[in-house]
C-alpha positions as CSV (number, residue, x, y, z in Angstrom):
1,X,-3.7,-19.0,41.4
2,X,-6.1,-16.7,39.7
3,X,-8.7,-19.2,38.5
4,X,-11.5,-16.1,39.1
5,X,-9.3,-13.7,36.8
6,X,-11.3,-12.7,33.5
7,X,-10.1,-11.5,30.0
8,X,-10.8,-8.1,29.1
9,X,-13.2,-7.7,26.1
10,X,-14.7,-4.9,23.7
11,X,-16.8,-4.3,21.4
12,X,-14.9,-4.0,18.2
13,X,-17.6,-3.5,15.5
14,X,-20.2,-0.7,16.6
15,X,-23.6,-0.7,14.4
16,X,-22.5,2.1,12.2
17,X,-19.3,1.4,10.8
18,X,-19.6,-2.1,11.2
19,X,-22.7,-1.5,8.3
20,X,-20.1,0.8,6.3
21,X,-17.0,-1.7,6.5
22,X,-16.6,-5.4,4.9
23,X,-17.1,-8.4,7.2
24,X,-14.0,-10.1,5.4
25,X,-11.6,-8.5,8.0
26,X,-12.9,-9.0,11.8
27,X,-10.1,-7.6,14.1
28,X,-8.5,-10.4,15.6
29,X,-9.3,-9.4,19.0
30,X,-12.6,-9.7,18.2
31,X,-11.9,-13.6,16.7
32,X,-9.8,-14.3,20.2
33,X,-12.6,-13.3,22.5
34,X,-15.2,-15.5,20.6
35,X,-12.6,-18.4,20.3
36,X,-12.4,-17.9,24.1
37,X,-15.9,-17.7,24.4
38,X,-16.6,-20.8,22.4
39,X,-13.8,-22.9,24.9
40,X,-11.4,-22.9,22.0
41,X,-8.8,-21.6,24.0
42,X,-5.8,-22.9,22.2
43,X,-6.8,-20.8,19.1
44,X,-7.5,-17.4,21.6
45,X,-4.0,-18.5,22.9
46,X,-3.1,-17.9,19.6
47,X,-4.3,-15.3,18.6
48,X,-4.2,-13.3,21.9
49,X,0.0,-14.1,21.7
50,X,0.5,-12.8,18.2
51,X,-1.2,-9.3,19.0
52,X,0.6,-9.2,22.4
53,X,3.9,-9.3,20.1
54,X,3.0,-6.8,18.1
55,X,2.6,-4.5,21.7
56,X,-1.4,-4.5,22.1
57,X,-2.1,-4.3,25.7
58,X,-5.4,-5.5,25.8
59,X,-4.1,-8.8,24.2
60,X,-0.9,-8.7,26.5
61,X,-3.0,-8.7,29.8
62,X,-5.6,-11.5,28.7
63,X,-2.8,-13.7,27.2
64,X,-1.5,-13.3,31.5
65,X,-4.9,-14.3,32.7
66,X,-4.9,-17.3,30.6
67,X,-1.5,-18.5,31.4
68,X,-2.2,-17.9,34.9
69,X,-5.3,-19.6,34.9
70,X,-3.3,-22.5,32.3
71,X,-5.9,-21.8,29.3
72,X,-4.7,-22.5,26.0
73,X,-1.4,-23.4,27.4
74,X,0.6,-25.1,30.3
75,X,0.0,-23.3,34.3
76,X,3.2,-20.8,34.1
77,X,2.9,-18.1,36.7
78,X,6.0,-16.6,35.6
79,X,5.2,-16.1,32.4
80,X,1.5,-14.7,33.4
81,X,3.6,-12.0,35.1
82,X,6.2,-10.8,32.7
83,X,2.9,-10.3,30.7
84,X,1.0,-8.8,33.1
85,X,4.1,-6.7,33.7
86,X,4.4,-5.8,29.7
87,X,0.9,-4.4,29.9
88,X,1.2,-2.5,32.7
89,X,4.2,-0.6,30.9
90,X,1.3,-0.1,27.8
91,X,-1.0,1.5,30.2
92,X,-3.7,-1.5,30.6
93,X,-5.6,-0.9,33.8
94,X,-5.5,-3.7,36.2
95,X,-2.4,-5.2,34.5
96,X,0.0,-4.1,38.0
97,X,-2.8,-5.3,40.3
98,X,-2.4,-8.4,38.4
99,X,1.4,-8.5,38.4
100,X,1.3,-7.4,41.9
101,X,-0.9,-10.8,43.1
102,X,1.8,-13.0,40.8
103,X,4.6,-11.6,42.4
104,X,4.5,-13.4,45.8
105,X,3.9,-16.6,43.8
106,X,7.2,-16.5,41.9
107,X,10.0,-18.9,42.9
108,X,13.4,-17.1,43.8
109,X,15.5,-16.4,40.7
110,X,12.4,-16.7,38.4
111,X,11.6,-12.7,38.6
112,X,14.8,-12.5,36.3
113,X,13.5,-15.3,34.3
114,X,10.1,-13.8,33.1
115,X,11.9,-10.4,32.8
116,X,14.2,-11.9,30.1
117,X,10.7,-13.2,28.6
118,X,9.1,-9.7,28.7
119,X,12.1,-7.9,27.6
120,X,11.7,-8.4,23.4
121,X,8.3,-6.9,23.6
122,X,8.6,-3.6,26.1
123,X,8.1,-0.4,25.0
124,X,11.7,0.1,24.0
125,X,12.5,-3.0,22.4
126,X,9.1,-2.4,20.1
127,X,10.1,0.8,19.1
128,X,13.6,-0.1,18.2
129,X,12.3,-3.3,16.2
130,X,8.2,-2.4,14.9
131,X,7.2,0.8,15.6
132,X,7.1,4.1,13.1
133,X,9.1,7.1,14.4
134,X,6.2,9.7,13.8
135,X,7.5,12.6,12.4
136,X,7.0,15.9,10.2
137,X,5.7,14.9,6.9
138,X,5.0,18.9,6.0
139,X,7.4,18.1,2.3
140,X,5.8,14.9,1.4
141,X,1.9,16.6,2.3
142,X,2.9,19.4,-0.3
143,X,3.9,17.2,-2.6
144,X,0.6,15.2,-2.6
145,X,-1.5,18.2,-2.7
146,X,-2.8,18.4,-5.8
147,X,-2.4,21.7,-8.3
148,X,-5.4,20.6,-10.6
149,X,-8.1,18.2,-9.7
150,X,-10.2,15.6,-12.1
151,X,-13.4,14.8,-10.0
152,X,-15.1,11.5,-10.4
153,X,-17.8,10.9,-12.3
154,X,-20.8,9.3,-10.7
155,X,-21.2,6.3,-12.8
156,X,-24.2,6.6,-15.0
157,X,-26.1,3.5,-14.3
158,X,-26.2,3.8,-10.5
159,X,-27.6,7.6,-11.2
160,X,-31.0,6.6,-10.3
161,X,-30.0,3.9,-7.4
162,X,-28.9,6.8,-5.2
163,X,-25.8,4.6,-4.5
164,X,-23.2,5.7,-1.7
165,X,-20.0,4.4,-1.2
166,X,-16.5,5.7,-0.1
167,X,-13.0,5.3,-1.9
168,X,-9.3,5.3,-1.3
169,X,-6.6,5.4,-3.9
170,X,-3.0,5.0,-3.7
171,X,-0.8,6.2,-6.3
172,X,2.7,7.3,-7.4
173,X,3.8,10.6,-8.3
174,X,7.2,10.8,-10.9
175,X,8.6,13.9,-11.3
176,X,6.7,15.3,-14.4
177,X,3.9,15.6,-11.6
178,X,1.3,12.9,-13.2
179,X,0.0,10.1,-11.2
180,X,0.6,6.7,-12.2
181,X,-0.1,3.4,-11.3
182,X,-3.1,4.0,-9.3
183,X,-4.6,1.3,-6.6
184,X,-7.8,1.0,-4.5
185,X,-6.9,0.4,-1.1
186,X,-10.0,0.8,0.4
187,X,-13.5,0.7,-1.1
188,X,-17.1,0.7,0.0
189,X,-19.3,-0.5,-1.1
190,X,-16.4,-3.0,-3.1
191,X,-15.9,-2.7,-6.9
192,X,-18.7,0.3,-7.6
193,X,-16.5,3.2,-8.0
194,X,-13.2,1.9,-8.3
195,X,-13.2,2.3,-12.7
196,X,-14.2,6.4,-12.2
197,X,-12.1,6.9,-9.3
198,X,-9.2,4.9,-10.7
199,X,-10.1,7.6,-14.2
200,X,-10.1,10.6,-11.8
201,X,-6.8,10.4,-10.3
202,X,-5.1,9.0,-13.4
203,X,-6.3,12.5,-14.9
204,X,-5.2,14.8,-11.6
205,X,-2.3,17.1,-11.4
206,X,0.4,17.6,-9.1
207,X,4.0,19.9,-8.9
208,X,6.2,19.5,-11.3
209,X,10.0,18.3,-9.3
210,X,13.1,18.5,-10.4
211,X,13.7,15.4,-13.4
212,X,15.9,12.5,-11.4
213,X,13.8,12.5,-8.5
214,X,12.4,9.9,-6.8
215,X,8.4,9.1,-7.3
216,X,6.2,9.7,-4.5
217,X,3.6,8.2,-2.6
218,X,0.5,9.4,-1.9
219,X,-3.4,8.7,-1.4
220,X,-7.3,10.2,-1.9
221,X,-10.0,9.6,-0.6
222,X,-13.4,10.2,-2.5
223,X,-17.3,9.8,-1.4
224,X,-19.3,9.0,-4.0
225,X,-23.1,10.6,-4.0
226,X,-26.2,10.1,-5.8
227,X,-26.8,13.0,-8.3
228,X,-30.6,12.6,-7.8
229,X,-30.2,14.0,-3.9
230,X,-29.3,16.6,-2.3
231,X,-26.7,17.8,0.1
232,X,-29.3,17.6,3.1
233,X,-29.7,13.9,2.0
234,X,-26.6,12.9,3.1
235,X,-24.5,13.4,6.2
236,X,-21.6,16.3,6.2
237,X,-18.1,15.2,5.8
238,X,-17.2,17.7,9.5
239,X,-20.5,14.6,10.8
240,X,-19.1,11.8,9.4
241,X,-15.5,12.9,10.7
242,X,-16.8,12.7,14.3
243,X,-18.5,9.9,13.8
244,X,-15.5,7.8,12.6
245,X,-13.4,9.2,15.4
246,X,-16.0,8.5,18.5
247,X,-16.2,5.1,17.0
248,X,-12.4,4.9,16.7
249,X,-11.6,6.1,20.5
250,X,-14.1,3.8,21.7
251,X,-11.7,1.0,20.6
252,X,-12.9,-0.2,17.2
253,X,-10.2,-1.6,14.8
254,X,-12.0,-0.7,11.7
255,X,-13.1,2.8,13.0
256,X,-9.3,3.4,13.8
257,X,-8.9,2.4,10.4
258,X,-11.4,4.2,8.4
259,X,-10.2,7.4,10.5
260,X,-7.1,7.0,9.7
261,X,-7.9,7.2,6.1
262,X,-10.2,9.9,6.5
263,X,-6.9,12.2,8.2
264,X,-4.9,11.0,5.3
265,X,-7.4,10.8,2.4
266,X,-9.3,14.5,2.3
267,X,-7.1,17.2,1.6
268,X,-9.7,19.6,3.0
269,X,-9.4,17.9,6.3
270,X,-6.1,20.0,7.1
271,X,-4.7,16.8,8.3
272,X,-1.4,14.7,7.5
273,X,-0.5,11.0,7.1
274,X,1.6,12.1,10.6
275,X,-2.4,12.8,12.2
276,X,-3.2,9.3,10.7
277,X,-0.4,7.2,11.4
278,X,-1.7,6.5,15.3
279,X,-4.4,5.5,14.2
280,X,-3.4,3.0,11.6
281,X,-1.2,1.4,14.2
282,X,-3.6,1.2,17.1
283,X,-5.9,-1.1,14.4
284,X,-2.8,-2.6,13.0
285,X,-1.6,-3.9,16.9
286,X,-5.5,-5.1,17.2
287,X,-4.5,-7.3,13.9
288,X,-6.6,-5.0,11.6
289,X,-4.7,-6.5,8.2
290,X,-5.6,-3.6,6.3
291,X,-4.1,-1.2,8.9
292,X,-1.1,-3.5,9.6
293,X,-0.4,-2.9,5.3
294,X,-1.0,0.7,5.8
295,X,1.7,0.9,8.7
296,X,4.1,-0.9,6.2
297,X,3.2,1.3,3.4
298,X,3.8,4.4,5.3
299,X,6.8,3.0,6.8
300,X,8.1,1.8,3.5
301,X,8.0,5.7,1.9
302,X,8.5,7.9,4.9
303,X,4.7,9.1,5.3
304,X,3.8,10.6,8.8
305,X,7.4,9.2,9.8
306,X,11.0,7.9,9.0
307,X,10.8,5.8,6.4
308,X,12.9,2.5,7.9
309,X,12.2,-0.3,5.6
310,X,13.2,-3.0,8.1
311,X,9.6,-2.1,9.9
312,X,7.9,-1.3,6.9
313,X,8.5,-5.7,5.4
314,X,7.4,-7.0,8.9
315,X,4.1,-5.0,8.9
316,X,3.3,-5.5,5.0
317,X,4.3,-9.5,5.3
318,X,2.2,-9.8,8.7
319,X,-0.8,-8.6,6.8
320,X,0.3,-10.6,3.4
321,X,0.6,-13.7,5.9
322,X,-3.5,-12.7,6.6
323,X,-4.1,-12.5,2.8
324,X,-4.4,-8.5,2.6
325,X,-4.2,-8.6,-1.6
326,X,-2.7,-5.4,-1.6
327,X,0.3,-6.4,0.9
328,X,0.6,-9.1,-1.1
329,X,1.0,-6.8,-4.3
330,X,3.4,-4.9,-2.6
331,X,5.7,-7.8,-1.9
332,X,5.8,-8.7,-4.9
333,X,7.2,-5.1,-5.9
334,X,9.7,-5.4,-3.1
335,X,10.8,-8.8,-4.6
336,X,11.1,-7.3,-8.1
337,X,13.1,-3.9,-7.9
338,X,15.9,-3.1,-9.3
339,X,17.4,-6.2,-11.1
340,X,15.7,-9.5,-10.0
341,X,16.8,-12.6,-10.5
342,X,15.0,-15.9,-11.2
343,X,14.2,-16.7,-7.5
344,X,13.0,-13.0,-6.1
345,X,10.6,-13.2,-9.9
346,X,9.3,-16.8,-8.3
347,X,9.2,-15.4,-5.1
348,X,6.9,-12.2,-6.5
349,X,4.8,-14.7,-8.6
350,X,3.8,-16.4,-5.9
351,X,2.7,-13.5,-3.6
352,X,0.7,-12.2,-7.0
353,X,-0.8,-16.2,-7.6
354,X,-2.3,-15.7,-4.4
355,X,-3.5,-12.1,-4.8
356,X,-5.2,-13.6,-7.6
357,X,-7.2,-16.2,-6.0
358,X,-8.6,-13.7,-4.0
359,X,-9.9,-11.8,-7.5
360,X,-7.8,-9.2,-6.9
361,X,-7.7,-6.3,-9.4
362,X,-4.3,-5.3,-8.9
363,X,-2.9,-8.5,-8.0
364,X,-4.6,-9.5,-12.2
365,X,-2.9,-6.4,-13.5
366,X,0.3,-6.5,-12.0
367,X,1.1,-10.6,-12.6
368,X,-0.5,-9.8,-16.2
369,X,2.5,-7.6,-16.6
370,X,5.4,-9.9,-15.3
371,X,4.0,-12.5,-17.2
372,X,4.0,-10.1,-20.1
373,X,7.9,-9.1,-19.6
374,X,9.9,-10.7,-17.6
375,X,12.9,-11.4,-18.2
376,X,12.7,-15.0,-16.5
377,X,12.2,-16.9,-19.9
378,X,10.4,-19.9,-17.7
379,X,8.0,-17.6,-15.8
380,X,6.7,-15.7,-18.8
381,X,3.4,-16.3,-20.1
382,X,2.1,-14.1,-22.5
383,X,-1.3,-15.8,-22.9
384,X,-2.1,-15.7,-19.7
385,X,-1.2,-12.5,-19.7
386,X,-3.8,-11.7,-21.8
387,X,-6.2,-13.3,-20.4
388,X,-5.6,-12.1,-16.9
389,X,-5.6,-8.0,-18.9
390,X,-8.7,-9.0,-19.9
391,X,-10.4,-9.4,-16.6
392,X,-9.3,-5.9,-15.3
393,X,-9.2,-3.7,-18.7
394,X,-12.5,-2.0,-18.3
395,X,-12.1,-1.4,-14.9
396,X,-8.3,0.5,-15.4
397,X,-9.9,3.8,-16.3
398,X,-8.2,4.5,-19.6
399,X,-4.8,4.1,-17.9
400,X,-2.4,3.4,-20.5
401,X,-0.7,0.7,-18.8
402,X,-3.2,-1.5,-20.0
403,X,-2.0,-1.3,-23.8
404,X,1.7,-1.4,-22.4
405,X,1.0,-4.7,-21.5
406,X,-0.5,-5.8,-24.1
407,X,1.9,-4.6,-26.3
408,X,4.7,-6.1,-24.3
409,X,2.5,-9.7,-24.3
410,X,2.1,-9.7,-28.4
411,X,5.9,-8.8,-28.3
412,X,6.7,-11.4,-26.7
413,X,4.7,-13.9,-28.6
414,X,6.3,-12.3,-32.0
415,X,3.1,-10.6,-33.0
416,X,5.1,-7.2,-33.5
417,X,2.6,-5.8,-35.8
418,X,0.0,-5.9,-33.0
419,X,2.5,-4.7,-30.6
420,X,3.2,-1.5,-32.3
421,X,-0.5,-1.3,-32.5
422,X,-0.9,-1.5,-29.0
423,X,2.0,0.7,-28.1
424,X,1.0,3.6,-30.2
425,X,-2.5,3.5,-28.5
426,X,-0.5,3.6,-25.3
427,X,1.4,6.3,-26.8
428,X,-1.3,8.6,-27.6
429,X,-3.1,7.8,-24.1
430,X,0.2,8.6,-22.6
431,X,0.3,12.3,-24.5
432,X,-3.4,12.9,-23.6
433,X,-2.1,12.4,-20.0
434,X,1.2,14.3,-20.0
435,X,3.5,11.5,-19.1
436,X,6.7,10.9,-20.2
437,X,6.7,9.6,-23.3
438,X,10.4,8.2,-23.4
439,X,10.2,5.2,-22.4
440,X,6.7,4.1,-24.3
441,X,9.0,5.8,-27.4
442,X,11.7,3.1,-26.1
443,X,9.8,0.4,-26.1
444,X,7.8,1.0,-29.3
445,X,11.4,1.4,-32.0
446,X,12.0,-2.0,-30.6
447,X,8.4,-3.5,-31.4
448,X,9.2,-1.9,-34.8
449,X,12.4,-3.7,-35.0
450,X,10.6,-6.7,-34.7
451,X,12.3,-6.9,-31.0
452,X,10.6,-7.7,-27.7
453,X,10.8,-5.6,-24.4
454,X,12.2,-7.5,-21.0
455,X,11.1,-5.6,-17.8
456,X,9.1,-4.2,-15.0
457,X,6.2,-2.0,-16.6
458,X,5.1,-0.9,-13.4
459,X,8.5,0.3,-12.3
460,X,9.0,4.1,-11.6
């Protein structure tokens, strides 16, 4: 037995970042260890099991220990070596010495047994079944370059608070080379910038592609900085680059994070969503949620790697399962592409209900909009709709979107004189921003027919 044998820790949240990142997502290594700490050992059984699955060594070796030393489960020595064994394979030091001392201690026949145990979660098996096939994203880096930037205005009232904070915006990119549908993925401090970022990439420009194309998925990263200082007043990007990445090789899940999104966010960097994608996994397998969603995303639309949406649903519904808002957003688009019938719209209304619990801004906009226009007679809602519109409007950044719904909600309620209203306004928005103005066109000839619109509105 190896009653002496103790769990590998780390320290996961380093003074720096740990002041620059929320508390509302402690890396679930770090919740095992002080579960274990605490004598809970059930829920560091837990814990430590799901991140072994997901291929994390550190979590593979101390889920061994603790079935070899029976905590948090029954005394199994085979099972304590075909996970000893498993994070060996993954590089943990000590994991063979460890294997090596169970060995001996195995019955006959029962070295096959904890093999077929281990076998799911080796190297091979994970790759085949969870892990991204990092690849050249050269095209899709291009793409999501852009040809004219909008810069962010420093909001006026935080002019004289010398305010700092850090941004990440995911959009889409249609052919006519506008960005739509932009959402903040990552923001620090939360809320402060979001409305002017949200502005600024609604107004940037990107290549025009060829009309029929698919839309394309890309993200920025913006730093906000007081006006009132000056450039010595606040660290160099090139500084706070190395900072993020000695933080993030010393094994920290946010740091891994926040680096990732540095590689993939600044354009200036000279780095690619294939640079960042490591890094997002090595938080995701730690049980970083917002990681594990940024795996999926990339996953789901080929960035840094294949895209193999298989991989991409188990990543986003882990961290949807964790209550990441934005993985739950995007499962309620999976749910609602192409044409969906009553039970995916349920299924999507549900993943946006509890989105919306969490105050979620996008998870408000986008059930505002199935409410708005489904076609789902018994999920619509315009009311609420409105209401819910209400909530995020000042915060959209002028994005059109906002009157869409709107108009689609007073359709839907047969106020058809507002609706035209309201589409014309989006209309004009629409024109200021170079979209395509077909569909708003579409939409408004039926408002004026005194005809509502069925649909997704966030569709592209």
């Amino acid at each position: 037995m190896l009653w002496a044998m103790r769990l590998v820790t780390r320290v996961l949240l380093p003074p720096v970042l740990a002041l620059l990142l929320s508390p509302a997502a402690l890396a679930d290594l770090f919740t095992a260890q002080l579960a274990y700490d605490k004598g809970e050992y059930e829920r560091a059984f837990h814990d430590y099991r799901e991140l072994a699955e997901l291929g994390q060594p550190v979590a593979q070796y101390n889920l061994a220990i603790m079935y070899a030393n029976g905590q948090g489960a029954r005394q199994s020595d085979i099972n304590a070596y075909a996970w000893a064994s498993v994070a060996a394979e993954n590089g943990q030091p000590d994991a063979k010495l460890l294997a090596d001392r169970l060995r001996p201690q195995l019955a006959p026949g029962s070295e096959q047994l904890a093999d077929d145990i281990a076998a799911p979660y080796r190297r091979a098996a994970l790759e085949a079944r969870l892990m991204p096939k990092i690849g050249d994203d050269e095209g899709t880096r291009q793409q999501c370059t852009p040809v004219k930037i909008e810069m962010p205005v420093y909001p006026i009232d935080l002019r004289y608070a010398t305010v700092q904070g850090n941004l990440v915006v995911e959009f889409a990119i249609p052919p006519d080379g506008t960005a739509r549908n932009p959402r903040v993925s990552y923001s620090m401090p939360p809320g402060v910038f979001d409305e002017s970022a949200r502005r600024a990439v609604l107004r940037t420009r990107f290549a025009v592609r060829a009309a029929g194309e698919p839309a394309i998925h890309c993200r920025l990263m913006y730093r906000f900085v007081a006006q009132s200082e000056g450039a010595a007043d606040y660290p160099e990007l090139e500084a706070y680059v190395r900072s993020a990445r000695k933080q993030a090789e010393a094994g920290s899940a946010k740091a891994e994070y926040l680096y990732g999104l540095l590689l993939s966010g600044f354009p200036q960097l000279r780095h690619s969503e294939q640079d960042a994608l490591p890094w997002f996994l090595k938080a995701a397998q730690q049980g970083q949620r917002q990681a594990q969603y940024a795996v999926g995303r990339n996953l789901m639309w080929g960035r840094g790697c294949q895209c193999e949406e298989s991989k991409a649903e188990v990543w986003i519904r882990k961290a949807a399962e964790a209550d990441e808002p934005g993985a739950q957003v995007t499962l309620a688009q999976f749910a609602l592409r192409g044409s969906p019938d009553a039970a995916d719209t349920a299924k999507a209304k549900v993943w946006l209900e509890r989105a919306v619990a969490h105050g979620d801004h996008d998870g408000m906009l986008y059930l505002s909009a199935l409410l708005a226009a489904t076609p789902i007679e018994q999920l619509r809602d315009p009311p609420r709709a409105l209401t819910l519109l209400d909530k995020v409007r000042k915060d959209l950044g002028g994005d059109p979107i906002e009157l869409e719904i709107r108009a689609a909600a007073q359709a839907a309620s047969g106020e058809f004189s507002k609706a035209v209203d309201s589409e014309r306004k989006a209309v004009r928005a629409a024109d200021a921003l170079h979209w395509d103005l077909a569909p708003l066109k579409e939409r408004l000839d039926l408002y004026g027919l005194s005809r509502p619109w069925y649909g997704n509105l966030l569709a592209l």
